[in-house]
C-alpha positions in Angstrom: 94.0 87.2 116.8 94.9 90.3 114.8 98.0 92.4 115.7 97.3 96.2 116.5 100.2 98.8 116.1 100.6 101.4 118.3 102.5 104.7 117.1 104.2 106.1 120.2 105.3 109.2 118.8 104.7 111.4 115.8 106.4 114.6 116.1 106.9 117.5 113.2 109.5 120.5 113.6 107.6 123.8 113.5 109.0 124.7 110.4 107.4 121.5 108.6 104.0 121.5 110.0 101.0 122.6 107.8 103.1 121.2 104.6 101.5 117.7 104.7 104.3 115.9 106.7 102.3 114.2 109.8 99.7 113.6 106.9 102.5 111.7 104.7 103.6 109.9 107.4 100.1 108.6 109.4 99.4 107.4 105.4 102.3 105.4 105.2 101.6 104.2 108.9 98.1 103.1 107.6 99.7 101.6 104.7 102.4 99.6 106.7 99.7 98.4 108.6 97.6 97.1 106.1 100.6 95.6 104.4 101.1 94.0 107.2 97.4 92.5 107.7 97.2 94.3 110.6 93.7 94.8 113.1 95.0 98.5 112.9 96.6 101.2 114.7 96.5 103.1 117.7 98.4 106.3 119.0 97.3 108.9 121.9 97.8 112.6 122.0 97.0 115.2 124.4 93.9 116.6 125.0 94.7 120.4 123.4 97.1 119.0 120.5 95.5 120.5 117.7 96.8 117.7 115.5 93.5 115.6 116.9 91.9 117.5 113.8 94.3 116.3 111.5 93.5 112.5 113.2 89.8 112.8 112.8 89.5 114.0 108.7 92.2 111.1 108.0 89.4 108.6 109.3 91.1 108.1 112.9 88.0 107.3 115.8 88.7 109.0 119.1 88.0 105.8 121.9 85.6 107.0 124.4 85.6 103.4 125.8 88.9 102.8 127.7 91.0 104.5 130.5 94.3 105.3 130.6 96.7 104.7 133.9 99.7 106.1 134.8 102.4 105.2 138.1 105.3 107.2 138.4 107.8 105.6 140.7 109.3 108.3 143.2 113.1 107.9 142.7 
């Protein structure tokens, strides 16, 4: 069975965003990946982040297929 990364968090200051950062750095993600003979990689983003644009023209696929649970503990 093939590994799968997961990237947790990708996060660009204000002042670097629209300059190709986050682009840079899913590429070398993808690279790492494949370098690493990798299934692939996942990563999850809010609903409104405008970044799921971004995602989608690099080649990501939004998963329609699976749930995602949360518990919080109460303490």
């Amino acid at each position: 069975m093939q590994r799968t990364f997961i990237l947790n968090d990708l996060f660009v200051a204000e002042n670097f965003r629209k300059k190709g950062v986050a682009e840079a750095l899913l590429s070398r993600a993808k690279e790492f990946t494949i370098s690493n003979n990798s299934k692939g990689l996942t990563l999850e983003t809010a609903i409104d982040n405008p970044a799921q644009k971004l995602y989608e023209r690099m080649g990501w696929k939004k998963d329609t297929a699976v749930f995602h649970y949360t518990w919080e503990s109460l303490i």
